[in-house]
N, C-alpha and C positions, 0 to 999 in steps of 0.2 A: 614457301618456307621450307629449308628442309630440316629434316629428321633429326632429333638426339641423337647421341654416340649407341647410346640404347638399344633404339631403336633400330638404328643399321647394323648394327651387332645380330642381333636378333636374325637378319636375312642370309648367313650364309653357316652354312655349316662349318663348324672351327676342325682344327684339326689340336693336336697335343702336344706337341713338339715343337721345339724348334726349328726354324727354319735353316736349311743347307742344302748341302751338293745332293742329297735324298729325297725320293718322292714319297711326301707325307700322303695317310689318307682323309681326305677330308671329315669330311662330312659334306568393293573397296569399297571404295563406297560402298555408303547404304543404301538400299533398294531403290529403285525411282519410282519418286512420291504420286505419279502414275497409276500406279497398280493397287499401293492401299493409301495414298497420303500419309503414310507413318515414317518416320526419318530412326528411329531407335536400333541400336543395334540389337541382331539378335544372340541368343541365348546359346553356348558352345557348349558341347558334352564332353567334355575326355579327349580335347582334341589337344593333340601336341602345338607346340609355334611353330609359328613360320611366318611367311611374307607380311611386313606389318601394314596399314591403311597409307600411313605418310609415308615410307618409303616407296609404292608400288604409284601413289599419286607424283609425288616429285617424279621418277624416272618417266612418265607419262607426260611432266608437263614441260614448259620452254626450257626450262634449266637444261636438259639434253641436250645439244644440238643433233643432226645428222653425223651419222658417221664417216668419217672421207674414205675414198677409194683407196686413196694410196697415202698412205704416212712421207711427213714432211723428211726428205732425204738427208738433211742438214741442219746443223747445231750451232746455233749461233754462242761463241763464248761468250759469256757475263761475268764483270768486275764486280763483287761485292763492294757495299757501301761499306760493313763493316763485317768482321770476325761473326760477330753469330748469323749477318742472316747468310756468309757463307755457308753455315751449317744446315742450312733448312729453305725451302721454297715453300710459297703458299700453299696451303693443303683445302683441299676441299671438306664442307662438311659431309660431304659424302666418304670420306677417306680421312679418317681422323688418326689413323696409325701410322705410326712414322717408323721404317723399318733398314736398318743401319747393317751394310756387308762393306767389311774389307777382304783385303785377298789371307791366305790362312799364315803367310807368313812377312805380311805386316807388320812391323815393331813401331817404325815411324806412321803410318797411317799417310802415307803420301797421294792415296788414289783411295777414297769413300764414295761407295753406290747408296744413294739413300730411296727411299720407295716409299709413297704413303698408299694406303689400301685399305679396307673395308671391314680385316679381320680384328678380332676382339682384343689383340693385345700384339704387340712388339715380338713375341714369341713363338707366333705359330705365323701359318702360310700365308703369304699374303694372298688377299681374298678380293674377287672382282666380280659381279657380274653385269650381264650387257649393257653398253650403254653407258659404262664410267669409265672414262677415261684413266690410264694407267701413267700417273704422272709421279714425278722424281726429281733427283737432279745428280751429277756426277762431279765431286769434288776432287779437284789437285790441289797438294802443298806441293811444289817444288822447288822450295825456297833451299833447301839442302844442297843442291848441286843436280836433282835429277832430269832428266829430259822425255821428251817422248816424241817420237814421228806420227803415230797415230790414236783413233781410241774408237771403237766402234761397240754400238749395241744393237742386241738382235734377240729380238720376239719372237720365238715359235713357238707350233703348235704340232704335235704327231702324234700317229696309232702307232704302236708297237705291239705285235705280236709276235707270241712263240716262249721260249724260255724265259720269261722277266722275273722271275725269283733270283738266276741265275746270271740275267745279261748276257748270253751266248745265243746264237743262231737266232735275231732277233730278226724280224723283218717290220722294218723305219718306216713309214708312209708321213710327208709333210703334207700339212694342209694349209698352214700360215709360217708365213718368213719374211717378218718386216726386220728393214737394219736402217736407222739413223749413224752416221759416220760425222764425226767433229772437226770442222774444218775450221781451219783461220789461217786470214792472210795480216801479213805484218806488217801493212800501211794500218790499215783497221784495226787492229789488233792494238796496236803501240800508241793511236787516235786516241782509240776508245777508255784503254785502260789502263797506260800507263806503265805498265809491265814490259821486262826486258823480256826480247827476241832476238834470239841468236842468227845472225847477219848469213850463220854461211847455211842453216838447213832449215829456217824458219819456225823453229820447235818451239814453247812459248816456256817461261819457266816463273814462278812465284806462285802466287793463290789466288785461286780463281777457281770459280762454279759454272756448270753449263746442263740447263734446264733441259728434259724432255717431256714428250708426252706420245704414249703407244696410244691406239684402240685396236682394241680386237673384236672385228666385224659383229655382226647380228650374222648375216650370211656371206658367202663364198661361192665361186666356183674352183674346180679343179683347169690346172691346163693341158687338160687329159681327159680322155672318154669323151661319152653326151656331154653337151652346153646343160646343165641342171645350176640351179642354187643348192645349196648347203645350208643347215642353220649349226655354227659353228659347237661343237659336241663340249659337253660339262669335262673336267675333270675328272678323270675317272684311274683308281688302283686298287683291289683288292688281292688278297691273297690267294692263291691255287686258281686266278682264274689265267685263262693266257694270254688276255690282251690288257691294254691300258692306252689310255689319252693323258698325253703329259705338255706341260705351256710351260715356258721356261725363258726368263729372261737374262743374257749374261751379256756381261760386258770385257771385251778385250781392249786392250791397252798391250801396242807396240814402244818398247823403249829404245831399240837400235836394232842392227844389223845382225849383232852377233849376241842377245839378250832373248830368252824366252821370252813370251808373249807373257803378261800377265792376266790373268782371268777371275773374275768375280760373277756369279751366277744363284741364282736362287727359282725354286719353284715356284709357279702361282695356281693358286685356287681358280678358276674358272668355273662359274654356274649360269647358264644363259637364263634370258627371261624370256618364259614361257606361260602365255595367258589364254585359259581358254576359253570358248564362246558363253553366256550365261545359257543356264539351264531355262527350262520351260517358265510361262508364265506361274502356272499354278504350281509351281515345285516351289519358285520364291516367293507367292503368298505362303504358301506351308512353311517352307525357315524364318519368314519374315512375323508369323503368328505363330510360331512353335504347337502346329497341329499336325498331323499326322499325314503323311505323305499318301497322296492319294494314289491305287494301282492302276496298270494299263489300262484297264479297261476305263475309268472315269478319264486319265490323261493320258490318252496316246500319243500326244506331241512329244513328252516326258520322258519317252519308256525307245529302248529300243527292245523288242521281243523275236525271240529267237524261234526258227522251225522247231516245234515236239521232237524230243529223239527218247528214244525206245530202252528201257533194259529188261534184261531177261535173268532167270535165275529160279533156283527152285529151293521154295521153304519146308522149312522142317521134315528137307528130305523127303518131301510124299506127292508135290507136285509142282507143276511148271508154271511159271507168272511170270507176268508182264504189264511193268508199269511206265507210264509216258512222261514225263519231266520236261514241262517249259520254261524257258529262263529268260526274264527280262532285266538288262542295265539300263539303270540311268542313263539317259543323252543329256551332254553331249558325252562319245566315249573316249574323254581327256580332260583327268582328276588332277585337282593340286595337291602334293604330296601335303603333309599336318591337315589331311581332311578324310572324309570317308566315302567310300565307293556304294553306293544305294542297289539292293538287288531284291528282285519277285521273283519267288518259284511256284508252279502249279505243279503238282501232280497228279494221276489220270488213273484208275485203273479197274478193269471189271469186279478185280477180285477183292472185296473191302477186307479181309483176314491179312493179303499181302500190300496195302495200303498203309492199314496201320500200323504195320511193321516197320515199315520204310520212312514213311509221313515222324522224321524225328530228327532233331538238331544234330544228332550223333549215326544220324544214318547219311546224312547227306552229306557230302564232303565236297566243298566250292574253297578253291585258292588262288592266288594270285601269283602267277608266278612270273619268274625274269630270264631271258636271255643275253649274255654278253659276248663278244666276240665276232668274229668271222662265220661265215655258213657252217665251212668244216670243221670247225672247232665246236657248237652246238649240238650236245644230243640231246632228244627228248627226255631221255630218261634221268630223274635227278638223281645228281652225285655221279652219275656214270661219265666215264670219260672218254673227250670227243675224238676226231681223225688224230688230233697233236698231242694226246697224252694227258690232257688240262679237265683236272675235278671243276664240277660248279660251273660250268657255264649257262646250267642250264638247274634253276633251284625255286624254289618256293620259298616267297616273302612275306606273306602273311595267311594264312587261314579266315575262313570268314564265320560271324556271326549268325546264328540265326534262333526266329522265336516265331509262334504261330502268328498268322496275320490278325487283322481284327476283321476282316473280311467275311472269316467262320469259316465251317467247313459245309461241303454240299454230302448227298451220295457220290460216293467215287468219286469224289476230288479233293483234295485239300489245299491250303493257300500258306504259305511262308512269307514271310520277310526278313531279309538280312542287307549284313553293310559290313566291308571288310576296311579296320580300318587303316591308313595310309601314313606312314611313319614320316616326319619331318625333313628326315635327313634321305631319302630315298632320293636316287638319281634320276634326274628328266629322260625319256625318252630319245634316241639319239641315234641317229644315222647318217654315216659317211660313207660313201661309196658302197662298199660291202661291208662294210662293221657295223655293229647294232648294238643297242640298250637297249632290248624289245620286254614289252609286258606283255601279259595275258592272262585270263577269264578262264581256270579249266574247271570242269566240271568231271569231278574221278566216278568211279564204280560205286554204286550202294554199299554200304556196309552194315550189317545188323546181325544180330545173332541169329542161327535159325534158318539164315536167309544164304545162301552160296549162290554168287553172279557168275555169268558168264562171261561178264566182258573182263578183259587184263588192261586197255589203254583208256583214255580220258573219253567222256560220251559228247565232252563241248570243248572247243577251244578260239576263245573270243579275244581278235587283240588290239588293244587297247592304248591310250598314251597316258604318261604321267605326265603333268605342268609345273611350274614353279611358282606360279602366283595364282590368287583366287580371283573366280572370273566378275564382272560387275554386278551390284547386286548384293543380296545377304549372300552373307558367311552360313555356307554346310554346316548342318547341325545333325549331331548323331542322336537318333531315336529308339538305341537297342536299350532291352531294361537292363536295370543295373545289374541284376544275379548274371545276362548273358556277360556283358561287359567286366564282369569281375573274371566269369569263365574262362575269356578269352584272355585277358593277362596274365 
């Protein structure tokens, strides 16, 4: 069965604008009865939307076929029965918006690209992710006198880097370039539909429709460099940074010899689907009975834990200390964005005066930060900019939570828990050759009063993937109290 309109609305991030010649910015089950025999969902804290149960089962079930290799090269024309269903092709309930481009200085409306897709309204981008098919149809009236020798569409997909504020010194990389070209011959043609075809260049002229349908892979390769797969990269544009992933479908329409080409084009949303492996057993009895997540040491299948690293630093001005910081992530380390990142800290230290110092939600500083772009365009340092000039390629996307654990505390050691958490509309993961969506796990410098470190760079940097959908199993539930949770907003 699939989804409400709702419901599929719900899975893509909308964008606000209209759609044109501009790149917009975007934006399961339950547990197996296995583990506790309980089928009830569980209980969500403050967790933003995202991927819904029915649309992430539908795209899982038969309704998808395989993806083909190569998209069908040819267009077969089709004679409408009548006037309206020339206006419209079957829509899937996967794609309930029906999105209508003529060229800009259309009066008559003689050549209509029509598009159904996934986004919430006729108004903004149209919106796809893996796995649905990208279907339409391309309408002519040329009942007026006009003609045409040709008509071709084409699907891409590219990195650009460098100036995109600007559109200068850009440097192009394609990764996808599908083209359907509209052919018809005039035995067939005049058969089938009925419709006059002109004897001396075979051009077809009255009204008629002719259906397509793109997909845009799951994965690729290049035909270039290593034989590698690719998993086809989200949609991606923000501002000051210096790269972008843009999909773009336009369609040309040749009328003669001595006629400009005419062209109709629009942006599409592209978000892949991205699911990652289910966490530990005892992590989804804990979401699945909303009890309290157990630490590495009861589940270390659970936990990935990090080597101890060391900071140094001297309090109140009068002596030297040194305390040791363990950091454990949740496994697996690939989150779906509208959920939350689960983390354990130990802290270690001979000196219990510089302990309690440090042992404080406001002394520890864990964030989550993002890379985009090329190598040379990435610096470490945020807001600072890279080899090309480009603020932000390298920034902090959420700060993390934290409260003392219920663990206790020992002599010289203390126990934390926190969860950082994961914004809805946040970009998957994403790597093409050399360009990156890259996350990461840092852990910065102590900060407290009293207290001056010696270190100036990050003491951990752990990295990590964002996913698009939640993995089988209960649904992530946030366990910070509410005083942290209100902090954090």
């Amino acid at each position: 069965m699939y989804p409400s309109v709702f419901d599929v609305a719900s899975i893509i991030s909308s964008a606000t604008e209209p759609p044109s010649y501009y790149i917009l910015s975007p934006q399961l089950s339950s547990m197996n009865t296995a583990i506790t025999g309980a089928t009830s969902t569980p209980h969500r804290v403050g967790l933003p939307p995202s991927y819904t149960d029915d649309i992430i089962n539908t795209l899982s079930s038969s309704h998808i076929q395989p993806l083909p290799r190569e998209p069908n090269p040819n267009l077969e024309l089709q004679q409408p029965d009548s006037e309206n269903e020339a206006r419209s092709v079957p829509r899937s309930p996967l794609c309930p918006t029906e999105h209508v481009y003529s060229p800009p200085d259309n009066r008559q409306a003689w050549v209509t690209l029509r598009l159904n897709s996934m986004a919430r309204s006729a108004n903004q981008v149209p919106a796809f992710i893996s796995g649905v098919e990208i279907c339409g149809s391309v309408d002519f009236d040329l009942r007026s006198g006009n003609t045409i020798q040709s008509a071709t569409l084409t699907l891409t997909g590219r990195i650009l880097s460098g100036d995109v504020n600007l559109g200068s010194h850009l440097d192009v990389r394609t990764f996808l370039d599908q083209r359907q070209v509209m052919t018809w011959s005039t035995a067939e043609f005049a058969r089938t539909s009925g419709l006059f075809v002109s004897r001396k260049n075979g051009s077809p002229s009255g009204k008629f429709t002719c259906p397509f349908v793109f997909t845009i892979p799951e994965e690729f390769y290049l035909t270039y460099g290593p034989l590698r797969p690719y998993t086809s990269p989200p949609s991606f544009v923000e501002r000051l940074v210096g790269s972008m992933v843009r999909y773009e479908l336009k369609l040309r329409v040749k009328k003669g010899k001595f006629n400009s080409p005419t062209k109709i084009r629009t942006v599409i949303n592209f978000t892949p689907l991205i699911r990652p492996d289910p966490p530990s057993l005892l992590r989804q009895i804990s979401y699945q009975e909303h009890s309290p997540l157990l630490g590495p040491d009861q589940d270390p299948d659970g936990w990935h834990t990090l080597p101890a690293v060391g900071t140094a630093g001297r309090i109140f001005n009068d002596r030297n200390v040194e305390v040791k910081c363990t950091l454990s992530l949740a496994k697996p380390l690939c989150y779906p964005r509208g959920s939350i990142l689960p983390f354990h800290v130990v802290l270690h230290s001979d000196d219990e005066q510089a302990l309690d110092l440090l042992a404080s939600s406001q002394a520890l500083d864990i964030r989550l930060r993002r890379a985009v772009g090329l190598p040379s365009q990435i610096s470490l340092r945020e807001g600072s900019e890279g080899a090309l000039g480009f603020r932000h390629t390298n920034m902090t996307i959420q700060s993390a939570v934290l409260w003392p654990s219920t663990l206790g505390n020992e002599h010289f050691t203390r126990h934390f828990e926190g969860e950082i958490p994961l914004a809805s509309d946040l970009k998957p993961s994403a790597h093409v050759e050399d360009f990156v969506i890259a996350y990461s796990i840092m852990l910065l410098p102590f900060k407290a009063t009293a207290f001056a470190s010696r270190d100036s760079g990050p003491l951990l940097k752990v990295p990590i993937k964002i996913a698009t959908a939640f993995p089988e199993g209960p649904r992530p539930r946030s366990f910070a109290p509410l005083d942290q949770g209100e902090m954090n907003r």
